[in-house]
N, C-alpha and C positions, 0 to 999 in steps of 0.2 A: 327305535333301533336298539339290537341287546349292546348290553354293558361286557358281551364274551367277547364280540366283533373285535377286531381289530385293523390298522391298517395296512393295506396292500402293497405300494407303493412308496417310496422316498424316508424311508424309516416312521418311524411312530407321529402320532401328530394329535395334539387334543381334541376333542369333538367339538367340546360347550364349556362356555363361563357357567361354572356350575353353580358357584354363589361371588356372593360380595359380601365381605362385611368390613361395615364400622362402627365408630365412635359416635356421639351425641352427647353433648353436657346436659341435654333434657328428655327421658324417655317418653315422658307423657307430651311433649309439644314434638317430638317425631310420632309417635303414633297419631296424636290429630291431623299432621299433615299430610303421613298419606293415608288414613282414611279416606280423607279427604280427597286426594287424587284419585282413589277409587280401588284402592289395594285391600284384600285381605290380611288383616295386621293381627298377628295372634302373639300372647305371651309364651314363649316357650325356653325354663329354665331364667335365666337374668336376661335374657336378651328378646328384644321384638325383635319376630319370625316376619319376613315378607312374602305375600301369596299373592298369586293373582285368582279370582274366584271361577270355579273347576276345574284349577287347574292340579293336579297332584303337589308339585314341585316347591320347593322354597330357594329362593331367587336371593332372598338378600335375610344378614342378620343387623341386626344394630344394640351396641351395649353401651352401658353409661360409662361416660369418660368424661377428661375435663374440657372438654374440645371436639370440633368433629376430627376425625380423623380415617382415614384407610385402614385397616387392620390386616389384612390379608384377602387375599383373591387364591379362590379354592375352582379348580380346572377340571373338569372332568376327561378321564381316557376310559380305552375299552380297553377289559382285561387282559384280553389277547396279547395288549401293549404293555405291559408295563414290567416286564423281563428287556424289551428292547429299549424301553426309558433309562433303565435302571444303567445298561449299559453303556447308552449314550451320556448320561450325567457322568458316569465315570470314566468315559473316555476324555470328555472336555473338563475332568478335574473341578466337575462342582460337585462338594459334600454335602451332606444330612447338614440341616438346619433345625436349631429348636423351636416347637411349635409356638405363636401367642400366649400367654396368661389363658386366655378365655378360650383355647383352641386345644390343650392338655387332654391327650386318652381321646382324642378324636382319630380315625382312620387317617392314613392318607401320606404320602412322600412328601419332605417337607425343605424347600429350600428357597434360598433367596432369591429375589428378582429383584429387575433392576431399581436403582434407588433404597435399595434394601428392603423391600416389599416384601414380607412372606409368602411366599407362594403355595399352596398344597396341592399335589396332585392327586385325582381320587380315583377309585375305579369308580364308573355311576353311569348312570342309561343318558344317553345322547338328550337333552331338552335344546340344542339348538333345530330350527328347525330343517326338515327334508326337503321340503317343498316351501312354495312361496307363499306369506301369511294371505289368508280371504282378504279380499276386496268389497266393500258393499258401496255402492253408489245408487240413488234413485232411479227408480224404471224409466229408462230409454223414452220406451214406445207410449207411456203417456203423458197429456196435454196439459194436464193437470195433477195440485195437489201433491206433486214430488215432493215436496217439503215437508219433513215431520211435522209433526202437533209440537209447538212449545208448552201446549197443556200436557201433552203425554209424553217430551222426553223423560227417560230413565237418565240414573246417573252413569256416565263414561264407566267402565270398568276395563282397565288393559287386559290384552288377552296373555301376553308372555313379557317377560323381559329381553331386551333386542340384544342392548351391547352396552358397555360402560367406555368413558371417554377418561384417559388415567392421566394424569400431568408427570413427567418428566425432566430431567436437568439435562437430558440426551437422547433426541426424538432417535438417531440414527443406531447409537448404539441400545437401545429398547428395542427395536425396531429388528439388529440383530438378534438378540436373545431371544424373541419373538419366533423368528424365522428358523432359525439356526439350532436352537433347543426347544422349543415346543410345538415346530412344526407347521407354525400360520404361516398365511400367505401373504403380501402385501397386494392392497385392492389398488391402493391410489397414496400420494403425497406431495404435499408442496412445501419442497427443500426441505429444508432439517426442521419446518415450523410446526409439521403435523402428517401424522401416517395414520394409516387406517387397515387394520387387518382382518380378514376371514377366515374361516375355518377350511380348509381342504376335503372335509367329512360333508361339507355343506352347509351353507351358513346367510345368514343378509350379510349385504358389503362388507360391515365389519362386527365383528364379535369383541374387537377391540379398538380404541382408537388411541393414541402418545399423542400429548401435546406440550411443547416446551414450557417448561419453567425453571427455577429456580432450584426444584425439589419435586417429591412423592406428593400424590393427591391425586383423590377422585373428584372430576368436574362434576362429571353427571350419571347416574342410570336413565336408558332412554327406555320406554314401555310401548311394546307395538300394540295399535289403535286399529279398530278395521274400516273406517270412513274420515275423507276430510272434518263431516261433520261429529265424528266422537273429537278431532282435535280443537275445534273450536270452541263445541260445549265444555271441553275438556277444560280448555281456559278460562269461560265462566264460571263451571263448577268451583275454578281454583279461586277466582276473584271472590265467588262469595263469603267462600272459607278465610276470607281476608288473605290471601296469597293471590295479589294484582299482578306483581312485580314478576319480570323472564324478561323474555323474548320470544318475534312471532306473533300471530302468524306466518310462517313462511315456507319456504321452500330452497333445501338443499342443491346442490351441485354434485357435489362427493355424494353415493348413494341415494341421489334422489328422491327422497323423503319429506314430505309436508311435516312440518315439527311447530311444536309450542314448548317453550323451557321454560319451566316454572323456578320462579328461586326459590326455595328450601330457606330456612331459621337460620342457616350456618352460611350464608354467602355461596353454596353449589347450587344443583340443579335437576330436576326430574325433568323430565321430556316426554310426551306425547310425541309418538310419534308415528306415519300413516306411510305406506305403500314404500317400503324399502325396498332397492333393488336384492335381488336374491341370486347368490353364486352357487351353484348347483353342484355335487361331486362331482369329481373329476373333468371341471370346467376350468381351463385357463382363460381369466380376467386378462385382460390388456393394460393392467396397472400400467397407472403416469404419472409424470411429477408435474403438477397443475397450479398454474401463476395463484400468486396471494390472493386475488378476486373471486378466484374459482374454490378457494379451500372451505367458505363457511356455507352462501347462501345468492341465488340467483334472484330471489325475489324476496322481499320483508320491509320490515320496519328497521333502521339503523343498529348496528350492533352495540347492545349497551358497552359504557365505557372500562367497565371492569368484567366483561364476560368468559375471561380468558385468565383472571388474577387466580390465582392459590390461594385461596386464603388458608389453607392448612400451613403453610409454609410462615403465616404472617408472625 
């Protein structure tokens, strides 16, 4: 979809999480690890570049710090939009923000979000998806031999990045700034403990998800998988690379998603993740607010004991 488009209806509204970036006190043990998960990981300037392989796009940056940390979340809009953004920020009395250290003489609108988060707003081509990602399951109709060759799997490789899950001191009020200034929709939530938004352009369940805490922080990047079986391999692949430790196999409630979380060097989390439910343009969700049982997972392994901490916040 062009980056000229713009929206129709309800004032301006973002398309796609267009990047992530953060922190790492180690660049050479983040680049092993998601190699390892199955990422194209390139040097570009001080910072590793994140790719998924054919795919054009870079999804995520990461720069040395002394810690892991958030650095900014960069949104992309269609140009069409961004005289009616401009308006809208100034009507709700939010100003220009200065950009990152690492983010200087880059394009893009720059203001806070909540928690203080840098936000940039960019013009850039839609990479959330249109349509709902492929599904690949073994053939139906025969009797035999549906199962791959463990002699001949290949390694997992994710095909995009889905959505990032961002920690908050204030699921509700996130949750407005969300809605209210950048246009998402609310998919689903239970109470003040966690929301999950989409894009109104079209989107899976959520493009973003707030979850309470303390403070600012990225839980996880989730990477969409095209079969149960790239999530499972996905998990061996990661054990061998010595990354045993997540959560999962399992399977969500909130957008319905087979998922494997792998922990990361820094106490977050990557995610494998398969068959997300997909909100389509101009689709109204039946968003709810869904008992504590309902908000993680309908089937798994128990949820580890810290899978929910900040450790950015620590």
């Amino acid at each position: 979809m062009s980056a000229s488009m713009h929206s129709e209806h309800g004032g301006p509204a973002i398309h796609s999480v267009h990047e992530v970036v953060f922190s790492a006190p180690d660049l050479a043990e983040a680049e092993y690890f998601y190699r390892a998960f199955g990422l194209d990981v390139r040097h570009e300037g001080a910072a590793l570049a994140l790719y998924t392989f054919g795919h054009p796009h870079r999804w995520a940056r990461i720069y040395a710090g002394a810690r892991k940390q958030l650095l900014w979340l960069s949104l992309g809009i269609f140009e069409g939009d961004g005289g009616a953004f401009e308006d809208k920020l100034h009507s709700l009395g939010i100003g220009r923000a200065a950009p990152p250290r690492e983010a200087e003489g880059e394009d893009g609108r720059w203001i806070d979000g909540p928690d203080g988060v840098p936000i940039q707003l960019v013009v850039a081509e839609k990479c959330a998806p249109d349509i709902k990602s492929k599904r690949v399951f073994p053939p139906e109709t025969s009797a035999a031999g549906r199962a791959p060759h463990r002699s001949e799997v290949h390694a997992v490789q994710p095909n995009r990045l889905s959505h990032v899950l961002l920690f908050t001191s204030d699921v509700d009020a996130a949750r407005r700034f969300y809605e209210d200034v950048m246009g998402l929709r609310l998919s689903d939530h239970s109470g003040s403990i966690i929301a999950f938004m989409h894009g109104r352009h079209g989107s899976d369940h959520h493009l973003i998800a707030l979850a309470k805490s303390d403070g600012a922080g990225l839980h996880h990047t989730s990477w969409d998988v095209s079969s149960l079986d790239d999530v499972a391999l996905g998990s061996e692949q990661m054990a061998r690379a010595g990354f045993a430790e997540g959560w999962g196999l399992g399977r969500h409630v909130l957008g319905s998603n087979y998922f494997r979380y792998v922990r990361d060097p820094w106490g977050s989390y990557a995610e494998y993740s398969f068959d997300i439910d997909f909100i389509a343009a101009g689709t109204r969700w039946p968003a709810a607010d869904h008992p504590p049982e309902d908000a993680l997972y309908v089937w798994g392994p128990p949820v580890p004991a810290d899978f929910v901490t900040n450790h950015e916040s620590l």
